[in-house]
C-alpha positions in Angstrom: -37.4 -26.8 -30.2 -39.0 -29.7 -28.3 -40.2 -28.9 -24.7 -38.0 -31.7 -23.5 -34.8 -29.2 -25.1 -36.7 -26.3 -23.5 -36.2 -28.1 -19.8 -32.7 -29.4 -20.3 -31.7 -25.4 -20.8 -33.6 -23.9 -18.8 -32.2 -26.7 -15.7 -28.7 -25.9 -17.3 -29.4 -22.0 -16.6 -30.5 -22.5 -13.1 -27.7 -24.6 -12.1 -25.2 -22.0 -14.0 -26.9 -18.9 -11.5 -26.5 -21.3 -8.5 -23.2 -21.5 -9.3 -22.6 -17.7 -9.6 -24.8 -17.4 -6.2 -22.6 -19.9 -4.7 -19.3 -17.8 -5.6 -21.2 -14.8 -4.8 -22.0 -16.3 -0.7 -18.7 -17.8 -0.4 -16.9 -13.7 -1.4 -19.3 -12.3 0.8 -18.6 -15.2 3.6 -14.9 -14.7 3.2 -15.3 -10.7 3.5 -17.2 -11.0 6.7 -14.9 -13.3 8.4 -12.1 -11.1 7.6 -13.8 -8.2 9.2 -14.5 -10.0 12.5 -10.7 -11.3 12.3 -9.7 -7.6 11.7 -12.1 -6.0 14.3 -10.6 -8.7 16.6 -7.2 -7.4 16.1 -7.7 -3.9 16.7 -9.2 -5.0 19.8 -6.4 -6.9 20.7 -4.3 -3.9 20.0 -6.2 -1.2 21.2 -3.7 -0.6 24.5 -0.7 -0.3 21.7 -2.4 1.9 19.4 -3.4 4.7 22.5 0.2 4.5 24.2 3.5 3.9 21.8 6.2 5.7 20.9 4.7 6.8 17.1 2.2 9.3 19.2 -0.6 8.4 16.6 -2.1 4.9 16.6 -0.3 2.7 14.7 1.5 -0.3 15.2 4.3 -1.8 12.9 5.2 -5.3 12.9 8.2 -7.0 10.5 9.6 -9.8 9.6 12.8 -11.4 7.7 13.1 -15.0 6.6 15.4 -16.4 4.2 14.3 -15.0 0.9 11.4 -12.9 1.8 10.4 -9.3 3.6 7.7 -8.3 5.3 6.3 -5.1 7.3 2.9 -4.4 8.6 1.3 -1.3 9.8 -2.1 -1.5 12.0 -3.6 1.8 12.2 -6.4 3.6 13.0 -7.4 6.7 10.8 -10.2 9.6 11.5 -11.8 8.9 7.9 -15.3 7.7 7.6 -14.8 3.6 5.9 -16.8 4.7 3.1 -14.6 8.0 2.2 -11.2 5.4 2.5 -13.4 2.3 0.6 -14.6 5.1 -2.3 -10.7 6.6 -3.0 -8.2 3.1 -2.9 -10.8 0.6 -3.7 -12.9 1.7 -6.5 -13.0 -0.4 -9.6 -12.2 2.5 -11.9 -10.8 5.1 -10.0 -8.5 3.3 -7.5 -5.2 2.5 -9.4 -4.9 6.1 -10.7 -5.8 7.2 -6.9 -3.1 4.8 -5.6 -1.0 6.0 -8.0 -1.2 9.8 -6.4 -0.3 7.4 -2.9 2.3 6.1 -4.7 4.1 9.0 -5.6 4.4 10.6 -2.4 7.2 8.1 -1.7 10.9 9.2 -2.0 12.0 6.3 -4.3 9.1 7.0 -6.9 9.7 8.2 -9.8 6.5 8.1 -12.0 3.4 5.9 -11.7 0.8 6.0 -14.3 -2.6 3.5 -14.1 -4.7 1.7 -16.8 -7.5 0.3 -17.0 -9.3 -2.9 -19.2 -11.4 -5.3 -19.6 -8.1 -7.4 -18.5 -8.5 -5.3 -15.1 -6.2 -2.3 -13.5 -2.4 -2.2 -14.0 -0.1 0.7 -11.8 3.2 1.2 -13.9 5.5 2.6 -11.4 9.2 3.8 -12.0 11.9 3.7 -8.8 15.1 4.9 -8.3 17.0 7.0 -6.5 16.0 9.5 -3.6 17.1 12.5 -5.8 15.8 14.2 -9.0 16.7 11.3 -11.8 15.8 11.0 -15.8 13.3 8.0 -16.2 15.4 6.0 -18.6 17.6 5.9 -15.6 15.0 4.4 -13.2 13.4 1.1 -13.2 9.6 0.1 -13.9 7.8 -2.0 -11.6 4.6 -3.2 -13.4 1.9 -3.9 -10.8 -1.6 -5.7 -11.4 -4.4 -3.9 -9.2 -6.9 -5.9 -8.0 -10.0 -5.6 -5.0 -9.9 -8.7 -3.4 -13.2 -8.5 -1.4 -15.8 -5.9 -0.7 -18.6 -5.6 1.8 -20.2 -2.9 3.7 -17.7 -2.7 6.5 -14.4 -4.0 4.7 -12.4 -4.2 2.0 -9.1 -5.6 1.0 -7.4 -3.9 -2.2 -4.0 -6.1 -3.6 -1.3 -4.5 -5.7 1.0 -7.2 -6.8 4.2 -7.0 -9.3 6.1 -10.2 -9.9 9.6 -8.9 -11.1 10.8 -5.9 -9.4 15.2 -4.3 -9.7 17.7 -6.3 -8.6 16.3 -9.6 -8.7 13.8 -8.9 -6.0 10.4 -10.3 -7.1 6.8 -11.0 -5.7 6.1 -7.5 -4.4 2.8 -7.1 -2.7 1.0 -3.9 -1.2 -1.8 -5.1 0.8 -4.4 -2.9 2.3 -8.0 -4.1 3.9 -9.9 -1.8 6.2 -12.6 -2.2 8.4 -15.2 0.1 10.2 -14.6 0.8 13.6 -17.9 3.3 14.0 -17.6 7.2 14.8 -16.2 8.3 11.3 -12.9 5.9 12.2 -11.5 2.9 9.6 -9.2 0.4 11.1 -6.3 -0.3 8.6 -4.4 -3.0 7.7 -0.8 -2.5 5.4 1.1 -4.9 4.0 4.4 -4.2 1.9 6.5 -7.3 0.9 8.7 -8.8 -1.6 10.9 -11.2 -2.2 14.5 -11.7 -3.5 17.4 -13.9 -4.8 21.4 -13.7 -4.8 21.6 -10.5 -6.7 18.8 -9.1 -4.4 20.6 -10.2 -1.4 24.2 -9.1 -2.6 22.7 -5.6 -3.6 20.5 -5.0 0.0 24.3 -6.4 2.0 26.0 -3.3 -0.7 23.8 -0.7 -0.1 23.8 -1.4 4.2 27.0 -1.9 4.3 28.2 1.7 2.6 25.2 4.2 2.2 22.7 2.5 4.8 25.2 1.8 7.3 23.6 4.3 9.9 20.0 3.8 9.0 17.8 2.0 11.3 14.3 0.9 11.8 11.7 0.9 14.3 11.9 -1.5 16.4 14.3 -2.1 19.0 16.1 -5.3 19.9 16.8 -6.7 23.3 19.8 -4.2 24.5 17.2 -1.5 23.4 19.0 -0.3 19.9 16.6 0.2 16.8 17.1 -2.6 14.5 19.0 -1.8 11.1 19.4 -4.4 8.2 17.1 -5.6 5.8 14.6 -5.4 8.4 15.1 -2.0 9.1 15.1 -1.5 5.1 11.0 -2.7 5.2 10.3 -1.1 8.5 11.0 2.2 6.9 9.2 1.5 3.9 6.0 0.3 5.2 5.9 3.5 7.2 6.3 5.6 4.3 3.7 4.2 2.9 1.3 4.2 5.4 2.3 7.7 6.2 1.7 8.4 1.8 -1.9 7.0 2.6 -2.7 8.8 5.4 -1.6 12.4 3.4 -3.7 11.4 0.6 -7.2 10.5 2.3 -6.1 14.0 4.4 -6.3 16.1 1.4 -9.6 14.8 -0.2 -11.6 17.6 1.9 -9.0 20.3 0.4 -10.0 22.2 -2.9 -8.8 20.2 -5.8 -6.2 22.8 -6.5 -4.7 22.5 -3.7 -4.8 18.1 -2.6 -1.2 18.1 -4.6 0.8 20.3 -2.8 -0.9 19.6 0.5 -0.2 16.0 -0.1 3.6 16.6 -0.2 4.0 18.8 2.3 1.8 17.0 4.8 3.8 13.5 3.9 7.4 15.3 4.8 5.9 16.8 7.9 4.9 13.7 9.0 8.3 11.9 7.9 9.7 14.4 9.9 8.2 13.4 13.0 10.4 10.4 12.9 13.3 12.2 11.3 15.8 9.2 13.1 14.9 6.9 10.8 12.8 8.6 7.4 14.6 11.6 7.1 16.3 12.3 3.9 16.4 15.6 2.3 15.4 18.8 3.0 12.1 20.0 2.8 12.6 22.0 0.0 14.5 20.0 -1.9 11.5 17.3 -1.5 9.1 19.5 -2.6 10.4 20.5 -5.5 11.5 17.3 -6.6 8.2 16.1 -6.4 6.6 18.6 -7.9 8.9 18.1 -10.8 8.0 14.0 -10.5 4.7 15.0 -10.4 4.7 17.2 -13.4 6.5 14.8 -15.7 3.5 12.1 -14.7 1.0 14.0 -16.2 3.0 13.8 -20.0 5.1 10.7 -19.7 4.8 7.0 -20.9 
């Protein structure tokens, strides 16, 4: 080869890693301005998250438009960033960790994660908030993905595009940030989206079962909200309340995180019993341990 052939590849290899550095700048750019945006919240909710009526610092947000439903949970949690960054946003282990998140939740039924060289996937089967066979339940096929990284934050996306019942475009979002003192600041999204059938079902199922069930937030004569809204509200709690259990049991022995999971996520369900309560404890705990047996085996 001709040095003049050597140049021309050698330029085209330079300008190739440019490139890469470029992308590389602008990820880690993007990461650090969503840390200072997220530091800047939980400073602007730091009088919220001492004083509300949760008792633990969290604040929950929602919203309802048209087609669309959205809660948020700000929180902060007594969990060294690096501890919550190593368990629900680690290339390999994450999905299957999210997946032992995941389960806590009445409505899951089974949740089993895979990884490729196509990325992370979270197969995850819902249904009702009672012991139920899985050809009875319905799978929600989520694509795992961490969004950004850096040495103080993290964003992790879980995103499924069909979900039952016509409702589509589900999203759990988490990004955390480090607030110093062995403390992460948390941000959770849970959303989704749905059509006529969605609608029709959500208007069945609050007008007849969910008639008494409310959310957290209280409108202007001071009643907790119920509706759709109410439907997220409780949702995005639990959760935020199934995260929370599982970064809680990582300093258990390893024979024990299961059950300590479980029971610390109906305790804490408990605590807000108004609107999250269900079944008895009992009945929980050996449903789930049940669910959680049959995810060790099943497809």
């Amino acid at each position: 080869m001709s040095t003049l052939g050597i140049m021309r590849i050698l330029k085209r290899l330079a300008l190739v890693a440019l490139a890469l550095l470029g992308l590389s700048l602008g990820a880690l750019t993007w990461a650090d301005d969503n840390a200072t945006a997220l530091k800047e919240k939980y400073d602007a909710l730091a009088p919220q998250l001492q004083s509300n009526v949760f008792h633990r610092p969290i604040h929950l947000d929602s919203e309802e438009t048209q087609n669309t439903l959205k809660g948020d949970i700000y929180a902060v949690v007594d969990y060294p960033f690096a501890t919550v960054n190593n368990a629900l946003n680690d290339p390999q282990q994450g999905p299957a960790n999210w997946c032992e998140v995941l389960i806590l939740h009445l409505n899951t039924k089974y949740c089993h994660a895979s990884v490729s060289g196509n990325g992370a996937t979270i197969s995850m089967n819902v249904g009702k908030k009672t012991e139920q066979e899985l050809g009875d339940t319905y799978r929600v096929q989520f694509n795992y993905r961490s969004v950004a990284t850096s040495a103080n934050y993290f964003q992790v996306d879980l995103g499924a595009a069909t979900g039952p019942l016509s409702t589509k475009d589900y999203r759990i979002v988490l990004e955390a940030v480090d607030i110093g003192k062995g403390r992460t600041f948390l941000h959770l999204t849970y959303s989704y989206g749905f059509g006529t059938a969605g609608r029709l079902a959500m208007k069945a199922y609050l007008a007849t079962i969910g008639s008494e069930k409310v959310g957290f937030t209280k409108n202007t004569s001071g009643d907790y909200i119920g509706g759709v809204r109410g439907l997220v509200e409780r949702n995005t709690m639990r959760y935020y309340l199934a995260i929370d259990a599982y970064l809680g049991s990582l300093s258990a022995p390893a024979d024990k995180r299961v059950d300590q999971r479980f029971a610390t996520w109906f305790d804490a369900t408990e605590q807000y019993r108004r609107q999250l309560h269900e079944l008895d404890r009992q009945e929980y705990l050996e449903m789930k341990k049940n669910e959680y047996q049959r995810q060790q085996t099943a497809q």
